[in-house]
C-alpha positions as CSV (number, residue, x, y, z in Angstrom):
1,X,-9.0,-20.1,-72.0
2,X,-10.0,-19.1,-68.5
3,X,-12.4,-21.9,-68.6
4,X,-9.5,-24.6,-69.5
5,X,-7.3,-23.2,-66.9
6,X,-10.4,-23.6,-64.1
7,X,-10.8,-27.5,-65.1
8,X,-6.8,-28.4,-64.7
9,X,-7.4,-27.0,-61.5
10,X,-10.3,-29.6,-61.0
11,X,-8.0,-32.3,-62.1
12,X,-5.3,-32.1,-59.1
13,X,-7.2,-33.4,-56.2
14,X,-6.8,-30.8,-53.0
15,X,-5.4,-33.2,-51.2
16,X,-2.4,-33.5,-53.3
17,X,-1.8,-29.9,-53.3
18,X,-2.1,-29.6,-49.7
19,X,0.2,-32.2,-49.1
20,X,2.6,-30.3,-51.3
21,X,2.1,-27.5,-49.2
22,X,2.7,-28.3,-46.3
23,X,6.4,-30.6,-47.4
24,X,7.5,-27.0,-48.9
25,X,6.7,-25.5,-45.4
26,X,8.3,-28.0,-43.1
27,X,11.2,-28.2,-45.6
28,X,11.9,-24.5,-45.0
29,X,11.3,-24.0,-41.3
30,X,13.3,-27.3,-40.6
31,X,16.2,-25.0,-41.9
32,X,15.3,-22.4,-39.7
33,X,15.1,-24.3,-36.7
34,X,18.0,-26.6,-37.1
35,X,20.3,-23.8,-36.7
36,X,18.0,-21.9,-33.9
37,X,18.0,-25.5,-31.7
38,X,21.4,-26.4,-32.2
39,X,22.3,-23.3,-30.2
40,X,19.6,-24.2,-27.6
41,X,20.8,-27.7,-27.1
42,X,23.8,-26.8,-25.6
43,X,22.2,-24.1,-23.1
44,X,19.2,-27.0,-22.5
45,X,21.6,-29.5,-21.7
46,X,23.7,-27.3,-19.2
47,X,20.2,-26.3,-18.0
48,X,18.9,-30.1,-17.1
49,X,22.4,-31.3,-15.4
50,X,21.7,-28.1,-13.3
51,X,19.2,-28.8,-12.6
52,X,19.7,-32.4,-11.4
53,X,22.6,-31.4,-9.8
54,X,20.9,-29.0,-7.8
55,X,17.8,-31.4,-6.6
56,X,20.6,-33.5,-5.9
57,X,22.4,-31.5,-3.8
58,X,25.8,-31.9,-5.5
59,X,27.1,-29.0,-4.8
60,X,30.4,-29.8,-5.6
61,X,29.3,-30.3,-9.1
62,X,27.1,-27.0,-8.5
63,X,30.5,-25.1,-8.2
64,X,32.4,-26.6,-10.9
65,X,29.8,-25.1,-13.5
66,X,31.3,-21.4,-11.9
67,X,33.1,-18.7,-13.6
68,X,36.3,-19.8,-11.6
69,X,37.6,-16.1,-11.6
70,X,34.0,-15.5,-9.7
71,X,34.1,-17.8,-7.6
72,X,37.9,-16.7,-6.6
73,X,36.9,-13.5,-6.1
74,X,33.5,-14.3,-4.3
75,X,34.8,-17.0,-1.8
76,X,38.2,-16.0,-1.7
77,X,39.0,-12.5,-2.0
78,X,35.4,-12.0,-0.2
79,X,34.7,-14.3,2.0
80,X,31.7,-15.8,1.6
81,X,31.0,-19.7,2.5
82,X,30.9,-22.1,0.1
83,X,27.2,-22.6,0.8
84,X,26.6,-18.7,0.9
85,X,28.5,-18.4,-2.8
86,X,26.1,-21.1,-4.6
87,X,22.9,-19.6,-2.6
88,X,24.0,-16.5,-4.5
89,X,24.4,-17.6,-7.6
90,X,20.5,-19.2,-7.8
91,X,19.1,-16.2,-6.3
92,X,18.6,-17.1,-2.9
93,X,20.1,-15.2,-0.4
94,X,18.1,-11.8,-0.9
95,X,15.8,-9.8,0.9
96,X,12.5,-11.7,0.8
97,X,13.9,-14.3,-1.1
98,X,16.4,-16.1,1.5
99,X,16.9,-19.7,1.7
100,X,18.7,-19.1,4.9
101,X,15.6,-20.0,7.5
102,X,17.3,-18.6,10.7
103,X,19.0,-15.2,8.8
104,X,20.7,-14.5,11.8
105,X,23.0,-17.7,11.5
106,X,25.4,-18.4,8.7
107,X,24.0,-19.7,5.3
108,X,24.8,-23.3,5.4
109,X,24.3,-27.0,3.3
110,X,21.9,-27.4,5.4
111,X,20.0,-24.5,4.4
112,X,20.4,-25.3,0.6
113,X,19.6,-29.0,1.0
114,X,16.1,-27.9,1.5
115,X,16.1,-27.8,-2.0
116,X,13.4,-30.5,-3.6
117,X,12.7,-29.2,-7.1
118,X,13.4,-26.1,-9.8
119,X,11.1,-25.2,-12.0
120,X,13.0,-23.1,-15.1
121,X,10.4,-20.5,-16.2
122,X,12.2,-18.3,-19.0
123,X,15.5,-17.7,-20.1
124,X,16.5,-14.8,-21.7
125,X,19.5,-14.6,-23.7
126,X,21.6,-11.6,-24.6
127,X,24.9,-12.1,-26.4
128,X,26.3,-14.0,-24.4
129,X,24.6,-13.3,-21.0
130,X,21.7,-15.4,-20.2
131,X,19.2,-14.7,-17.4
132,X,17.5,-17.6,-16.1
133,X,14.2,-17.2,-14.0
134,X,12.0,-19.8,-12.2
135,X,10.4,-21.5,-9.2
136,X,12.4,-23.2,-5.9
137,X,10.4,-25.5,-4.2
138,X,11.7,-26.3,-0.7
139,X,11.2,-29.7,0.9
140,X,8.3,-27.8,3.2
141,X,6.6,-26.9,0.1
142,X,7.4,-23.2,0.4
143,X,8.3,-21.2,-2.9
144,X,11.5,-18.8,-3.8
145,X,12.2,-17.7,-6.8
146,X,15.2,-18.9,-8.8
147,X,17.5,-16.0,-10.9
148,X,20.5,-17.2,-12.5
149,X,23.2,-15.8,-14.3
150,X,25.3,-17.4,-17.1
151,X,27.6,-16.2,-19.4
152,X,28.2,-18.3,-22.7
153,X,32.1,-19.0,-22.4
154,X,34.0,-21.5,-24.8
155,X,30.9,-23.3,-26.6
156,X,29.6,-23.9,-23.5
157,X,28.3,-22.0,-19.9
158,X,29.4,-21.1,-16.4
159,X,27.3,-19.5,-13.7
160,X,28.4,-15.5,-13.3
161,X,26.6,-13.3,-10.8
162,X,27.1,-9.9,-9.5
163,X,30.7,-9.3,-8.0
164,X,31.1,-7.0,-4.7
């Protein structure tokens, strides 16, 4: 009998069980997937238009992507510029990592229209926090590093950072 069963199995070509193999495989990490990059899309997407936004220097757009109770609080109730608020919010106005290139002058446009490129390096999500992490490359070719806040809000995100 265990000689009969060996044979059948020199029947199926390897091919055609390989094949089998690997449909049954992408058929069941498809499924896994699907429901992992669906909630990815919508963090990838809001990632890329801030991306272009920023390299644009649409800053205007920039803003509108903010908590708006955060940015009240930050520009308002605070004070802080405009310019100052959204160099905040990518990470950019810290020690050792300032866009500002004369720190004893106000943060201004100028300053973050220096901007040429991001480069996202990680995101790390938490509920419904995400930390974002990567490069700024300035039009002089110098290097900051980019740390953003979101907060997943209404099947969609808005830039948070620290309030104070």
């Amino acid at each position: 009998m265990e000689n009969s069963d060996h044979n059948i199995l020199n029947r199926i070509p390897i091919f055609l069980l390989m094949i089998l193999f690997v449909l049954v495989s992408s058929c069941n990490s498809a499924k896994k997937s699907s429901i992992i990059s669906e909630e990815d899309k919508v963090l990838n997407e809001f990632l890329s238009a801030l991306k272009i936004e920023i390299e644009q220097h649409d800053w205007k757009a920039v803003t509108k992507r903010a908590d708006p109770v955060h940015y009240n609080t930050k520009v308002f109730d605070v004070g802080l510029s405009k310019a100052q608020y959204i160099a905040e919010l990518l990470g950019l106005h810290a020690v050792n990592n300032n866009i500002n290139q004369d720190e004893t002058t106000e943060l201004n446009y100028e300053d973050l229209n220096r901007i040429k490129e991001i480069i996202i390096t990680s995101t790390q999500k938490n509920a419904k926090l995400v930390t974002v992490r990567g490069v700024v490359i300035l039009k002089d070719g110098h290097k900051l590093n980019l740390h953003i806040e979101l907060t997943e809000f209404a099947g969609s995100y808005l830039l948070t950072g620290a309030v104070g």
